[in-house]
N, C-alpha and C positions, 0 to 999 in steps of 0.2 A: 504494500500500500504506500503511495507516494504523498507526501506531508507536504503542506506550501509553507517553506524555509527561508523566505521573503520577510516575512513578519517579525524571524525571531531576532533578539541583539545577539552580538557579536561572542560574548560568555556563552549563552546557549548554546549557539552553535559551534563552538569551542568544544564545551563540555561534549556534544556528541561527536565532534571531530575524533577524541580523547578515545573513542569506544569503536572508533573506526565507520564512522556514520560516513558512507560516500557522499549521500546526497549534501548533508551538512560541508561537506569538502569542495563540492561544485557551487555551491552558494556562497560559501567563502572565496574561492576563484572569480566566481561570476561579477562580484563585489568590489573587488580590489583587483581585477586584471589590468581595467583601463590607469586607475593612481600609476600604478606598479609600471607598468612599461612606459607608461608618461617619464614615470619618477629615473628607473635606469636608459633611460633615453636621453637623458639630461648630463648625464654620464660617458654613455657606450657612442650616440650619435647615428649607429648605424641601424635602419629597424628592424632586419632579420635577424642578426647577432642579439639586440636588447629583445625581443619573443623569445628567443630561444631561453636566453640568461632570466625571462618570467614565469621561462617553464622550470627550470631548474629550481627558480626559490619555491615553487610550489611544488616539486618531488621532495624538496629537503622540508616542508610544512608535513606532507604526508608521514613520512618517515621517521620524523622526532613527534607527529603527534600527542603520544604521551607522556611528552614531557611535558609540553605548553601548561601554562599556567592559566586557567581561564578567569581567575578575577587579575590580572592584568591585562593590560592596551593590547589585543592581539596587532591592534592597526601599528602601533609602533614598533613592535615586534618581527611586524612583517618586513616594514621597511627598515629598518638595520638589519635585518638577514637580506635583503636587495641592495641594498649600499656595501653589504662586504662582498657579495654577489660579484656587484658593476667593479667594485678595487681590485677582486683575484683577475677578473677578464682584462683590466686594463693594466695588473703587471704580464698577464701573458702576449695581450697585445705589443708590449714594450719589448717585449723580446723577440715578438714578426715581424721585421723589415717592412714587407708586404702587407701587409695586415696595419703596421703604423701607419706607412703612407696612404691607406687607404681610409681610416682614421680622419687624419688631419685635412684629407679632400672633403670628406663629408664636414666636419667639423668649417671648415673655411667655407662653405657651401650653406651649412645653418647660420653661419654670423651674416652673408651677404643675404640671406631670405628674410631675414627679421627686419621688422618695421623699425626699429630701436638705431643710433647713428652705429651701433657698436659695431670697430672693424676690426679686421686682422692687424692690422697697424696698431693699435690698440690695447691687443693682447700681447703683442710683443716690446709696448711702449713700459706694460706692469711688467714685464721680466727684465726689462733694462732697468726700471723703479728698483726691483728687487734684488738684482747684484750689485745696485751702486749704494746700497743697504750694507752691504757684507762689511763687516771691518776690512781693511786696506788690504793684507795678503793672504787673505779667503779669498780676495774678488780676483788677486791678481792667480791667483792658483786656479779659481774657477775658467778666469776667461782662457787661460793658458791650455785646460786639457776641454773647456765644452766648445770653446770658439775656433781654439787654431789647431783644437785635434791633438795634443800631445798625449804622450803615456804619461801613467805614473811618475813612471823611470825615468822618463826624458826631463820631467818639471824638476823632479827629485835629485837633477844632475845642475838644469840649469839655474834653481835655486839655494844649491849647497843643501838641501833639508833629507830627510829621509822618506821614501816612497810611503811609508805607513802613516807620516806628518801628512801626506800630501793627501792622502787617502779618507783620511780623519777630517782635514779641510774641505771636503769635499761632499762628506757626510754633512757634515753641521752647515755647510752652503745652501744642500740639497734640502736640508729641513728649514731650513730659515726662508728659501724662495719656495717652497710649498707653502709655509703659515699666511706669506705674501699673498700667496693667492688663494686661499682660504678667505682674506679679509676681502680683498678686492678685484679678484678676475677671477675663473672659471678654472676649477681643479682639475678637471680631463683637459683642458688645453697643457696645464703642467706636468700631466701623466702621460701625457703623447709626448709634447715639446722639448721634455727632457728624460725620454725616455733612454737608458743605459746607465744613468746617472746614482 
């Protein structure tokens, strides 16, 4: 006998999630498919890749069912398991060539579609903002191995320092111009645009 699952909150339909309720699973899908791919699309960029990464957070909803907590926010729930979702796909993206550049086409292709003045000039205005942020030989070690391409080993030669100093500078770079665009540009542009980093 089929129930109309439409009516009930988000607990209810938890709690029967819990017990293995299909339908309470497809009402929960049905509900949060459109947030949800909106949400890692905002992310991902691409919309085959962010479907697929909506289906995945809803096999991994299925699968830990009972653990869910139903007098918590499933809706907030959902979305931090979509947000680590959309991060592991954009560190594997960072490590496709092919797959980045395809990335940052769409991604340059959504900034020129929007109504909004926001360009690619722009977003690479807040990364200029965010290494001339660095204290003075972070920025000069950043732009040495992200701008003119050096190794470790080459900076670590032509700065007298040791490759694990340089390496270290480059972690604390890479986190300092992430916060940067946490505050004021777009984190998948920093996920792509410096991706190896």
């Amino acid at each position: 006998m089929m129930f109309n699952y439409d009516k009930y909150d988000d607990a209810a339909l938890v709690g029967l999630l819990r017990e293995g309720n299909t339908e309470a699973f497809i009402e929960l899908y049905n509900r949060y498919h459109p947030g949800i791919y909106k949400y890692i699309c905002s992310f991902i960029k691409v919309p085959e890749m962010a479907e697929d990464l909506v289906q995945d957070v809803f096999l991994k909803i299925w699968s830990i069912r009972e653990k869910i907590n139903p007098t918590l926010s499933f809706q907030a729930y959902l979305y931090r398991i979509s947000r680590n979702q959309a991060f592991k796909a954009l560190k594997k993206i960072a490590a496709d060539k092919d797959m980045r550049l395809r990335i940052l086409l769409e991604f340059h292709q959504a900034i020129e579609g929007t109504d909004s003045k926001t360009s690619w000039d722009q977003y690479e205005s807040i990364l200029r903002s965010a290494i001339n942020e660095l204290p003075a030989q972070r920025q000069k070690i950043f732009r040495l191995c992200r701008e003119e391409g050096k190794t470790y080993k080459e900076v670590s030669y032509e700065l007298n320092i040791s490759p694990n100093t340089v390496k270290e500078h480059m972690v604390l770079a890479t986190r300092s111009i992430r916060e940067y665009f946490y505050r004021y540009g777009d984190i998948t542009f920093f996920a792509i645009f410096m991706a190896g980093f």
